[in-house]
PADREN-940620 format. One line per field, with one value per residue (C-alpha): x, y, z; chain; residue number from 1. Coordinates in steps of 0.02 Angstrom, whole numbers. Layout:
BEGIN
c1 <- X	...
c2 <- Y	...
c3 <- Z	...
chain <- A	...
n <- NUM	...
! end
This chain:
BEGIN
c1 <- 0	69	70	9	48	-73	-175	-16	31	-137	-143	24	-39	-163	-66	56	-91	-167	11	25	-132	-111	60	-11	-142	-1	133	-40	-81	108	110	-20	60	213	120	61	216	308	191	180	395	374	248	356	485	418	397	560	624	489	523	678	599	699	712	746	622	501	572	573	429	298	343	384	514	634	770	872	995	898	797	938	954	791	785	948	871	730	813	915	773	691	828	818	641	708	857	728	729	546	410	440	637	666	792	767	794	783	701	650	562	404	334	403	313	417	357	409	300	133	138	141	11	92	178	21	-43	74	40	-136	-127	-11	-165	-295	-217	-70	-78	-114	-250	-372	-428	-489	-646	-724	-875	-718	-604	-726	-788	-586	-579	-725	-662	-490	-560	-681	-561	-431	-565	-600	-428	-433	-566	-501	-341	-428	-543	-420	-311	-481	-497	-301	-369	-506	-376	-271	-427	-454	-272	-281	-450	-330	-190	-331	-394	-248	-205	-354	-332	-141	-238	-367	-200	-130	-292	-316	-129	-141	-319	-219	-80	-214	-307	-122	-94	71	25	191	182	-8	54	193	79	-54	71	78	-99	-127	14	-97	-243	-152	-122	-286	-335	-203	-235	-427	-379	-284	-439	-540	-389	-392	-589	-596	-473	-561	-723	-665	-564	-743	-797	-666	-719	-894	-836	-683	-838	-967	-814	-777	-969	-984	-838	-928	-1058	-1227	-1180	-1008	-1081	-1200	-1066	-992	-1124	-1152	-970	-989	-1133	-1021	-900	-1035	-1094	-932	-898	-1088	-1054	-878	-1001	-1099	-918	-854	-959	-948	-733	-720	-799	-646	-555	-657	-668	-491	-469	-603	-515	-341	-442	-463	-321	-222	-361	-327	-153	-161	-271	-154	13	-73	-107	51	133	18	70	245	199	79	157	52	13	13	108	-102	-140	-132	-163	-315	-238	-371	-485	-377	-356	-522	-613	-440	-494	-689	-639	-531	-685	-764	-624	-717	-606	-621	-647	-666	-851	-865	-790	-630	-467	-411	-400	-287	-133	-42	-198	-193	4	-7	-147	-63	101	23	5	212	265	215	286	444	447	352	468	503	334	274	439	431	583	738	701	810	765	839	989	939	917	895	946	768	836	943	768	616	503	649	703	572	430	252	84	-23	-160	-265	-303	-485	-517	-517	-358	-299	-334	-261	-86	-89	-111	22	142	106	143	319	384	483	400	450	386	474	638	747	913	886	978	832	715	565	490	291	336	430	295	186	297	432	589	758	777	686	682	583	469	440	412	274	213	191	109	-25	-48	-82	-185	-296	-288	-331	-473	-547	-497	-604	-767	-772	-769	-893	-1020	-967	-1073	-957	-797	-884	-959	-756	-715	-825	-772	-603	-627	-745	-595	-471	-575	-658	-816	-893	-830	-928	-1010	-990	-804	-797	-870	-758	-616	-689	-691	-502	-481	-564	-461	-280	-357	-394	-215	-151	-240	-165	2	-20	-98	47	160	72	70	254	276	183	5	-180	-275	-456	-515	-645	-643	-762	-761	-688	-525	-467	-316	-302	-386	-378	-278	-164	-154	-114	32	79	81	196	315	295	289	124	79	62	-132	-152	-159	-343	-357	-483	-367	-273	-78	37	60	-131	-138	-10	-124	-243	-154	-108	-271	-273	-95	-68	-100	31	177	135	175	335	406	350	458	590	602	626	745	861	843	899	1025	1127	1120	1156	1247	1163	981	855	673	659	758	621	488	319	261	355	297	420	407	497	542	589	640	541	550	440	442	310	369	557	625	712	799	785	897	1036	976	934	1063	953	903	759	616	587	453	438	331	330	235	217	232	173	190	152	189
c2 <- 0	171	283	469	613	741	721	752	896	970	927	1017	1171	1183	1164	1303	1417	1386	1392	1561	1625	1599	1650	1821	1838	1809	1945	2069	2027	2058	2217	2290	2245	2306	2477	2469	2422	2555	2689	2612	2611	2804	2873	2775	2871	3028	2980	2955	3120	3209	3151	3239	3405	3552	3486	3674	3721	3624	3613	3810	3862	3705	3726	3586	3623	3519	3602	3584	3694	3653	3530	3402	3370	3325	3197	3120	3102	3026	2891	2855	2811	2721	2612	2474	2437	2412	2320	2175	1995	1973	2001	2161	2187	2378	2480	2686	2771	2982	3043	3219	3368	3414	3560	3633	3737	3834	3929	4075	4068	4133	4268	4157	4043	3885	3970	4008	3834	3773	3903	3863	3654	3711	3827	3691	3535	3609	3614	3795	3901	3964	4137	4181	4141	4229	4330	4372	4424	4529	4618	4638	4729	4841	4887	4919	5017	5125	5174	5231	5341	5399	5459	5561	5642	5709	5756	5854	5938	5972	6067	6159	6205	6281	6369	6456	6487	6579	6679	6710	6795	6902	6987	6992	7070	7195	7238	7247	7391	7471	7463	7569	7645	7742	7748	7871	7975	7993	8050	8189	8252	8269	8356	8446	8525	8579	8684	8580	8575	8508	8364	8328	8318	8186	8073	8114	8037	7861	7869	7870	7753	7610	7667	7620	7453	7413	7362	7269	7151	7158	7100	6963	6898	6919	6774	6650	6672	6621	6478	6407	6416	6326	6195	6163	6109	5981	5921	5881	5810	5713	5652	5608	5488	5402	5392	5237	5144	5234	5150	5252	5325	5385	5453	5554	5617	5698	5744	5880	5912	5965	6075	6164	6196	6277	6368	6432	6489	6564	6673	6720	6775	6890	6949	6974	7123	7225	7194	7239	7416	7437	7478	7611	7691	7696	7790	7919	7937	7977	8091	8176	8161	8239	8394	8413	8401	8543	8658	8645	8684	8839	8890	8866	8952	9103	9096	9101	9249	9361	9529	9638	9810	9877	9828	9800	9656	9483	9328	9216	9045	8960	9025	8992	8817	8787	8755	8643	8536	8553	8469	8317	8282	8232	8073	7918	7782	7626	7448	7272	7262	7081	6971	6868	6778	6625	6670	6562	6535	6437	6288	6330	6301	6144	6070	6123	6053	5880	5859	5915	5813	5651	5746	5767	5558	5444	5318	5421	5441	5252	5162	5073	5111	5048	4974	4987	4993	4838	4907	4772	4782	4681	4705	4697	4701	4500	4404	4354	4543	4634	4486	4449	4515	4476	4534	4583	4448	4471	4358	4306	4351	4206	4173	4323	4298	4154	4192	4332	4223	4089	4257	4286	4093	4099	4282	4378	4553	4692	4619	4444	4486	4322	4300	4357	4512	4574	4558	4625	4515	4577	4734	4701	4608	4763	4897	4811	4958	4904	4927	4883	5059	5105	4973	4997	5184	5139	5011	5145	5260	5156	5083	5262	5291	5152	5173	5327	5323	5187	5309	5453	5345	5295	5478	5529	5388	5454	5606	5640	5652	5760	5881	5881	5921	6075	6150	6155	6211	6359	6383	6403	6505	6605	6575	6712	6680	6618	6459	6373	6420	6332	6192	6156	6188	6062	5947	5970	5939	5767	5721	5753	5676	5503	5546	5538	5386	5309	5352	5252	5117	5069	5099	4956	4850	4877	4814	4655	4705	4702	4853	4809	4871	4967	5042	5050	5183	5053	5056	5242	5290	5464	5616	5774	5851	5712	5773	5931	5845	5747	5922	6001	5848	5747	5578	5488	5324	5179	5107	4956	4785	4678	4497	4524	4635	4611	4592	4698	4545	4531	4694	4662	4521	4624	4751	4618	4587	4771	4736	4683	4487	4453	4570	4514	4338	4392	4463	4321	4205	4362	4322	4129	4167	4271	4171	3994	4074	4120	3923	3865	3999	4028	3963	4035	3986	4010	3828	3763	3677	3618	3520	3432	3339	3196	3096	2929	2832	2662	2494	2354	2165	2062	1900	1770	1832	1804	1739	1595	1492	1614	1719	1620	1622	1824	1879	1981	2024	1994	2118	2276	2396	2596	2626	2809	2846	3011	3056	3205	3252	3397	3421
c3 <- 0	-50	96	67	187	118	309	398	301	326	508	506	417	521	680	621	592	767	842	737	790	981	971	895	1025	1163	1098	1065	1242	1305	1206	1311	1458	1390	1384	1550	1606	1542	1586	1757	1779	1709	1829	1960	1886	1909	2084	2131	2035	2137	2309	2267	2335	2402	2592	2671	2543	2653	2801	2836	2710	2677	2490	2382	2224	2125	2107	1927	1864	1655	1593	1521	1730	1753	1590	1655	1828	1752	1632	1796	1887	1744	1684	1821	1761	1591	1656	1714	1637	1606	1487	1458	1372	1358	1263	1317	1161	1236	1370	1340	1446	1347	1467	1634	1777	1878	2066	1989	1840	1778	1897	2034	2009	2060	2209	2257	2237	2335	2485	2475	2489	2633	2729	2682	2748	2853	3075	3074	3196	3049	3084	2912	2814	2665	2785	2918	2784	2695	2867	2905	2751	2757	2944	2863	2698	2809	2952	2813	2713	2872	2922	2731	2767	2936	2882	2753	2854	2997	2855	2810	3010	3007	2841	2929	3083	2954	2894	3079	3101	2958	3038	3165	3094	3015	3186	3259	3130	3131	3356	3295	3178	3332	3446	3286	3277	3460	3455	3312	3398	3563	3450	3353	3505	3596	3442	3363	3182	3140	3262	3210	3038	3067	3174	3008	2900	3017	3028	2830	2825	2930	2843	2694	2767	2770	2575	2576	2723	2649	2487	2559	2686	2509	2429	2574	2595	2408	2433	2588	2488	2361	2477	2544	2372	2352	2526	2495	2332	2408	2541	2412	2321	2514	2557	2490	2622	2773	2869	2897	3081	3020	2857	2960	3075	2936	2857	3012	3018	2856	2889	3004	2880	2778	2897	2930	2751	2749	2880	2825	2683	2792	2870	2710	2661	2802	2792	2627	2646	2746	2607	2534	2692	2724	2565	2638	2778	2706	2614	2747	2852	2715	2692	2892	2864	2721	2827	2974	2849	2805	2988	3035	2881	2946	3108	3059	2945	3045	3098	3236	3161	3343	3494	3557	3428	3476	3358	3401	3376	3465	3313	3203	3241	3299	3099	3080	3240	3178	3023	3126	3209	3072	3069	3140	3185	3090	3184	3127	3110	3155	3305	3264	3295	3411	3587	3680	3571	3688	3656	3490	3442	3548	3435	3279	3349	3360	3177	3157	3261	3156	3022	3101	3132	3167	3245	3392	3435	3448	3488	3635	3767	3738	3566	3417	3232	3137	3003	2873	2700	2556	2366	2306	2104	2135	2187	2097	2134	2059	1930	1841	1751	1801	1786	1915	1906	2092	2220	2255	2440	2517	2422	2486	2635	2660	2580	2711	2847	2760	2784	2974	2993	2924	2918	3055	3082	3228	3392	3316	3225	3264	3198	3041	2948	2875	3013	2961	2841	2835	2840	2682	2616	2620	2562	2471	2531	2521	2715	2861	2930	2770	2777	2986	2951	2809	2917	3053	2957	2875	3055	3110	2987	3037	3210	3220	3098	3206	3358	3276	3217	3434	3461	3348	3434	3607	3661	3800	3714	3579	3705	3790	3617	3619	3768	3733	3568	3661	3758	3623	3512	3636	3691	3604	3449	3296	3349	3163	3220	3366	3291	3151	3295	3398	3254	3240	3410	3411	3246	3335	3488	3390	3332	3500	3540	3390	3441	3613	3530	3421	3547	3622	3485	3473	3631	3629	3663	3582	3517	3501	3315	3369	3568	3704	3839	3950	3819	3781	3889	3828	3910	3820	3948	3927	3736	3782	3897	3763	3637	3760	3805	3674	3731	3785	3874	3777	3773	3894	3783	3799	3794	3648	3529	3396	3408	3301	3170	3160	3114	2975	2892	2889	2786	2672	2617	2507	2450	2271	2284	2159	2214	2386	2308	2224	2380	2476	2344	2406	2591	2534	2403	2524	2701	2608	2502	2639	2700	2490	2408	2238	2284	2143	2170	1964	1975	2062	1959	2009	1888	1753	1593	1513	1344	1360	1191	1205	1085	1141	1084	1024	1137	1044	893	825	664	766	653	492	601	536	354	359	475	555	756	842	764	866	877	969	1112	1179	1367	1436	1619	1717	1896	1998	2193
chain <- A	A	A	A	A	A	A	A	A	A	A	A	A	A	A	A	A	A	A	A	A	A	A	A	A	A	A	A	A	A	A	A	A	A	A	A	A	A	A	A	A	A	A	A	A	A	A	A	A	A	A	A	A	A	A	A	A	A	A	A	A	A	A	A	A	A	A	A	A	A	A	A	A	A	A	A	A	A	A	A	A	A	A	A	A	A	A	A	A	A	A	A	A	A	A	A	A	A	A	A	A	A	A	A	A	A	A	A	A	A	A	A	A	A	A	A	A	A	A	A	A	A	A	A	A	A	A	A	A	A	A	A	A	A	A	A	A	A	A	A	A	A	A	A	A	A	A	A	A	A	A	A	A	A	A	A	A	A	A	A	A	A	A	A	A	A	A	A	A	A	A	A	A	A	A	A	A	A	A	A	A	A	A	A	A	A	A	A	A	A	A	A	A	A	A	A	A	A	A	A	A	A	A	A	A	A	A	A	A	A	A	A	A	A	A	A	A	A	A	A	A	A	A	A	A	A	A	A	A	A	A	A	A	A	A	A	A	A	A	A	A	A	A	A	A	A	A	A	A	A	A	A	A	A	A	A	A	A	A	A	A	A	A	A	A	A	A	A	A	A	A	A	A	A	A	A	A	A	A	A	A	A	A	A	A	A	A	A	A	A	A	A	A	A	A	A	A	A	A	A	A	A	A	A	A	A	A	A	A	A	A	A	A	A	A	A	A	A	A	A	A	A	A	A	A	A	A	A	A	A	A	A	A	A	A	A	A	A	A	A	A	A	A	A	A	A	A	A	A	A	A	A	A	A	A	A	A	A	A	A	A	A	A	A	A	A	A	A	A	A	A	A	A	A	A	A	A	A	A	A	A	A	A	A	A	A	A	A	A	A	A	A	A	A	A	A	A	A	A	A	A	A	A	A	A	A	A	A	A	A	A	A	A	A	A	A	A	A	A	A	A	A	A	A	A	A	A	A	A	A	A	A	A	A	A	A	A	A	A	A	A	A	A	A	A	A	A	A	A	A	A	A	A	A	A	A	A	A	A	A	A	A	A	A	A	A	A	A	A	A	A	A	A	A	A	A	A	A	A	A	A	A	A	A	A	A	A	A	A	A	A	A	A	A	A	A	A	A	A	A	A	A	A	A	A	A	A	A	A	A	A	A	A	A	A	A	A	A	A	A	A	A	A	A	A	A	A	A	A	A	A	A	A	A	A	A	A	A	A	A	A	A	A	A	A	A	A	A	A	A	A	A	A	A	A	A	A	A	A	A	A	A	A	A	A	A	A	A	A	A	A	A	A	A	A	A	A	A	A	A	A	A	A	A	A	A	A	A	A	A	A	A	A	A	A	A	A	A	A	A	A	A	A	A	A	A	A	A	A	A	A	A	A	A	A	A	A	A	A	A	A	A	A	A	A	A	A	A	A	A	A	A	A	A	A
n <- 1	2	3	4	5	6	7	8	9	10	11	12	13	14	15	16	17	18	19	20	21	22	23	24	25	26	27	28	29	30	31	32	33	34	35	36	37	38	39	40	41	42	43	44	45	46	47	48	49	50	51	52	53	54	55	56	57	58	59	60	61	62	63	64	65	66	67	68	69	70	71	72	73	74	75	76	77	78	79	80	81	82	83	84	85	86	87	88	89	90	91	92	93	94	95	96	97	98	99	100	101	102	103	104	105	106	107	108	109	110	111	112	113	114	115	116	117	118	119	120	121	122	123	124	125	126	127	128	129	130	131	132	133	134	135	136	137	138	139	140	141	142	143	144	145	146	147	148	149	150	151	152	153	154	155	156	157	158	159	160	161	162	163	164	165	166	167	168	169	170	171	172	173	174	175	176	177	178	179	180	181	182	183	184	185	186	187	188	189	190	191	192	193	194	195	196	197	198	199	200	201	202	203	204	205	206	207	208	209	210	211	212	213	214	215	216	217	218	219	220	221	222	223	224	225	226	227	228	229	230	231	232	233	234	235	236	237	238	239	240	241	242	243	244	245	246	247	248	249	250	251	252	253	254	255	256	257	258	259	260	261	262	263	264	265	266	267	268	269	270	271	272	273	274	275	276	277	278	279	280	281	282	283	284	285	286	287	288	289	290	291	292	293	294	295	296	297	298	299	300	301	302	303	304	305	306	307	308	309	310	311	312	313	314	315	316	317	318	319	320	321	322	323	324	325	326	327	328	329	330	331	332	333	334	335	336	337	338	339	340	341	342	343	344	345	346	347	348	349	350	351	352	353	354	355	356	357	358	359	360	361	362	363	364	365	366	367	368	369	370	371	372	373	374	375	376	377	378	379	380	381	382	383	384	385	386	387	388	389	390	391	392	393	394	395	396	397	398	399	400	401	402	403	404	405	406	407	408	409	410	411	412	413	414	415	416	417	418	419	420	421	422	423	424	425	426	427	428	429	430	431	432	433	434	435	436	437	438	439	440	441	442	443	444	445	446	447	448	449	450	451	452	453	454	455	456	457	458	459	460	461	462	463	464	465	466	467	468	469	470	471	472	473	474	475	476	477	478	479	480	481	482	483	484	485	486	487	488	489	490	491	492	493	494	495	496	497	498	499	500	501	502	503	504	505	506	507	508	509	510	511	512	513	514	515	516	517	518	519	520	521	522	523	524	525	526	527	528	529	530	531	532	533	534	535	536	537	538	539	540	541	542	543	544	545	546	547	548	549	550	551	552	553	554	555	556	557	558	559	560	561	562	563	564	565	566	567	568	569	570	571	572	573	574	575	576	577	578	579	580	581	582	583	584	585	586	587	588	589	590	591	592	593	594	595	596	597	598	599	600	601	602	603	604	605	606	607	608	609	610	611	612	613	614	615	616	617	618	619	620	621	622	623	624	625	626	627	628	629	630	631	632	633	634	635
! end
C-alpha cells in the first residue's frame, strides 16, 4: 500500500496556523502589558524624581520644588530612575531610546500661580489656627477700607480748620491795625487840640500810613476766603467719592461736620461784606487826614507869617485852629465790624504742633523704650520681585486671605525679629523698601492711619468726648466767637485727639500688646488734657493691651489683604529666596519647578514573535518595535 501524507501535512498546516494564531494573541496581549508596564515604571519614575523636593524648601517654608539647574538634569534624573525597570529579565525587554522634557512649571511662573498653589494646599491641609474665612475676611476689610477713608477725610478737614484759623489771624492782623490805627488818631487830635501842627502832621502821615495798610490786608482775607471756599468744594466732593466705604452712623457724622463747615464759610459771607468796605473807607479817611493836614500847613505858615500892626494886637490861635480841629472831628475811627481771631494761642500752637510732630517722625513717637530699629536691608533688584517680570493677576479674597495668613505663619516682623539680617519680613511684604527702617516707618504710618481712623469713628459715637471736644474748642476760640467756628475747631480737636490715641496704641502694639479694632469707653487711655501733655512733652503712654485685641502681626495680615495679591506673592518668593540662600549659596526659586511633563521613547521586543531559526539564514536580530509613554507630575 502506498502511503500518502497529504492528512499530515494538513494537520500540520493547520497546527502552524493555530500555533500562529495563539502566538499572535499572546505577543498582542504582552504588548499591552508592555504599555502598562512602561507607563507604570514612568509614573514610578516621576515619583522618585519628585520626592527629590527642596528639603529646606520644606522644612522652613511648607513649599515643595525640584530644584534643577535646566531641563537636560531633570531627563537624566529621570532615565536614571527608569533604567532598572528596563534592566529587568521578564516580559517586558526595554531599550530607552531619549528621554526628553516636553513642558516645565516653575514657582516662579505665571505670575505666581503655582507658588500660590502650593501656599494654598499648605493653609488647607497644614496644623495651622485658621482665623480667616471669606465673611471674616470681607468684614476685616471693610473695617480696614472705612477706618482709612476715614482718616482722609479728617486730615482734610483738619487742614480746612487751620485754613479758617489763618482767615481768623488776618482779621486779626486787620484789627490789630485798625486798634494802631485809633491809637494814631487819638494822638494827632491830642496834637491837634495843643496847637502843634507840625507834630499833628507827622503822626497824620503814620496814621494814613496804617490806613493804607488796610486794602491790603482786605484783599488778602478776600484770597484765602476764596481759597477756603473753594477747599470746601473739594471736601464735599472728596466726601461724596468716600461715602460709599462709610457706614450710615459715620456718614451722618460727617455729614453735620460738614454743615459746620458751611456754615462757617456762609457766615464768613456775611463777614465778608462788612470787611471789605474797609477799604473804601480807608481811602475816605486819608482823604481827609491829608485835607486836615493841608489846613493845618497853612495855619502854621500864617502863624509864622503874621506881623502885629500895633504893639495891642494879639493873634487868636485858638480860632484859628479851631475850623482845623472842627474838620478832625469829622475822622471816625475805623474797627473790625465783626468778632474774630483765636484766643488762647498757647492751646492753639499745641494742637497744631500735634500734627508736626508726626511729620517730624514717626518712629520716635510710637517706639517702645529701649528698642532699636533693625539696620537690614535687602537688594530687592537680585530676587524674583525685582528679577522677573510679572503681571499683576489678583487674588480672590479668600485666596488672599489666606496667603496673608500663610505670611504671618512663616515671616519675622517687629515684635518677632529672630536672627535674621533682615528682620522684618511683613513689613517688607507690604511695602517692598530696600531697608527695614523704610518698611517699619510705612508700616507705622498706615498703622496710624488706621488706628486713628478707628480712634475718631469711637469719638464721633461718644457724646461725652464730643461735648469735651466742644469745650475746649470754646476755650481756644473764645467763647464768644462764631459758633460754626468753634465747631469746626472742635472737630479738629477730636481728629488730633484720635491721633493721639493712635500714637499710644501702636506703641502698644510695638511692645507686645492688643488694640481692640474698634474701642469701648472702657479702652481709651487718653484724656484730652493728657493730649495737651503729650503736645507740650511729646511723649504719651502707651494704650493698655486687651485679651480680645489684635496683636501687632494681626494687624499686618490684615493690611495684606489690600496689598497687590501678586507682588505680595513675588516678595513672599523674596524672603525665601534670600533666608535659604545664605544656607546654599546661589539658591534661585526660578530653579524650582512644580510640575514637570516627560516623553519617554523606548525599543521594545517582540517575545512570541522572533524569526528563530531564519535568524541564521537572514542575518538579522530579533524584530523591534517603538513605544513612547508620557509622564506628568506635579507636587
Amino acid at each position: 500500500m502506498k502511503w500518502k501524507g497529504q492528512i499530515s501535512v494538513f494537520l500540520s498546516l493547520i497546527l502552524i496556523c493555530v500555533c500562529g494564531l495563539i502566538c499572535g494573541l499572546l505577543e498582542s496581549a504582552r504588548t499591552a502589558g508592555a504599555r502598562c508596564y512602561l507607563q507604570t515604571a514612568a509614573h514610578s519614575s516621576m515619583d522618585s524624581l519628585f520626592s527629590q523636593y527642596h528639603r529646606a524648601l520644606w522644612e522652613e517654608y511648607r513649599i515643595f520644588g525640584l530644584e534643577h539647574k535646566a531641563e537636560e538634569d531633570i531627563s537624566q534624573e529621570f532615565s536614571e530612575f527608569l533604567k532598572p525597570y528596563l534592566e529587568q529579565d521578564n516580559w517586558y525587554p526595554f531599550e530607552l531610546k531619549t528621554s526628553q522634557v516636553t513642558g516645565r512649571q516653575l514657582l516662579t511662573d505665571d505670575s505666581g500661580e503655582y507658588f500660590e498653589k502650593e501656599i494654598m494646599d499648605y493653609m488647607k491641609y497644614g496644623i495651622w489656627t485658621k482665623e480667616w474665612d471669606g465673611d471674616s475676611a470681607a468684614q476685616a476689610l471693610k473695617t480696614l477700607t472705612e477706618a482709612s477713608q476715614v482718616s482722609e477725610l479728617t486730615r482734610s478737614m483738619e487742614i480746612q480748620t487751620k485754613d479758617a484759623w489763618k482767615l481768623e489771624r488776618t482779621l486779626e492782623d486787620l484789627g490789630s491795625c485798625l486798634e494802631e490805627q485809633k491809637a494814631h488818631q487819638d494822638t494827632a487830635a491830642r496834637l491837634l487840640d495843643q496847637e502843634d501842627g507840625s507834630g499833628f502832621c507827622r503822626e497824620g502821615d503814620r496814621l494814613i500810613r496804617k490806613l493804607k495798610k488796610v486794602p491790603g490786608l482786605v484783599e488778602k482775607y478776600e484770597k484765602q476766603a476764596d481759597e477756603l471756599g473753594k477747599k470746601l468744594g473739594g471736601l464735599k466732593k472728596q466726601y461724596e467719592e468716600k461715602s460709599a466705604d462709610l457706614s450710615s452712623s459715620v456718614q451722618a457724622s460727617f455729614q453735620s461736620e460738614l454743615f459746620e463747615y458751611e456754615a462757617y464759610t456762609d457766615k464768613d459771607g456775611e463777614r465778608r461784606k462788612q470787611i471789605v468796605g474797609l477799604s473804601t473807607k480807608s481811602e475816605n479817611r486819608i482823604a481827609l487826614v491829608e485835607a486836615v493836614q493841608q489846613e493845618a500847613e497853612e495855619v502854621e505858615d500864617y502863624i509864622d507869617s503874621w506881623e502885629p500892626e500895633d504893639e495891642d494886637d494879639e493873634l487868636d490861635t485858638a480860632a484859628l485852629w479851631a475850623p482845623v480841629q472842627a474838620h478832625f472831628a469829622q475822622y471816625e475811627a475805623l474797627f473790625l465790624p465783626v468778632q474774630a481771631g483765636v484766643k488762647d494761642k498757647e492751646k492753639e500752637g499745641l494742637l497744631k504742633r500735634l500734627r508736626e510732630m508726626a511729620d517730624k517722625g514717626i518712629l520716635s513717637l510710637v517706639l517702645p523704650e529701649g528698642a532699636e530699629v533693625s539696620k537690614g536691608s535687602i537688594l530687592t533688584g537680585q530676587y524674583p520681585s525685582g528679577r522677573i517680570a510679572f503681571e499683576e493677576k489678583g487674588l480672590g479674597l479668600l485666596e488672599q486671605a489666606m496667603t496673608a495668613e500663610y505670611c504671618q505663619v512663616f515671616c519675622n516682623h517687629f515684635c518677632d525679629t529672630g536672627e535674621k539680617e533682615t528682620a522684618y519680613e511683613m513689613e517688607y511684604l507690604l511695602f517692598g523698601n530696600g531697608t527695614d527702617k523704610e518698611n517699619l516707618v510705612q508700616t507705622v504710618e498706615m498703622l496710624l492711619a488706621v488706628r486713628e481712623g478707628m480712634n475718631l469713628i469711637h469719638i464721633l459715637g461718644d457724646s461725652e468726648k464730643r461735648s469735651q471736644a466742644k469745650t475746649l474748642a470754646a476755650s481756644v476760640v473764645g467763647a464768644s466767637g462764631l459758633l460754626p467756628l468753634v465747631s469746626i475747631t472742635a472737630f479738629l480737636i477730636m481728629g488730633v485727639w484720635a491721633f493721639g490715641e493712635a500714637v499710644a496704641d501702636i506703641r502698644a502694639l510695638l511692645s507686645g500688646g492688643k488694640v481692640s479694632i474698634l474701642k469701648g469707653k472702657e479702652d481709651w487711655c487718653l484724656s484730652l488734657d493728657g493730649l495737651l501733655e503729650f503736645a507740650a512733652r511729646g511723649k504719651v503712654k502707651e494704650s493698655e493691651s486687651r485679651e480680645s485685641g489684635l496683636s501687632y502681626p494681626q494687624y499686618l495680615t490684615i493690611f495684606l489683604l489690600v496689598s497687590p495679591g501678586t507682588r505680595m506673592l513675588y516678595r513672599m518668593m523674596d524672603v525665601i529666596e534670600m533666608n535659604l540662600s545664605r544656607k546654599q549659596k546661589g539658591f534661585q526659586l526660578s530653579n524650582c519647578a512644580y510640575r514637570v511633563d516627560i516623553q519617554t521613547e523606548t525599543c521594545g521586543k517582540h517575545v512570541y514573535f522572533a524569526l528563530g531559526l531564519l535568524k541564521s539564514i537572514v542575518g538579522s536580530t530579533d524584530i523591534t518595535y517603538p513605544l513612547t509613554v508620557d509622564a506628568s507630575r506635579a507636587y
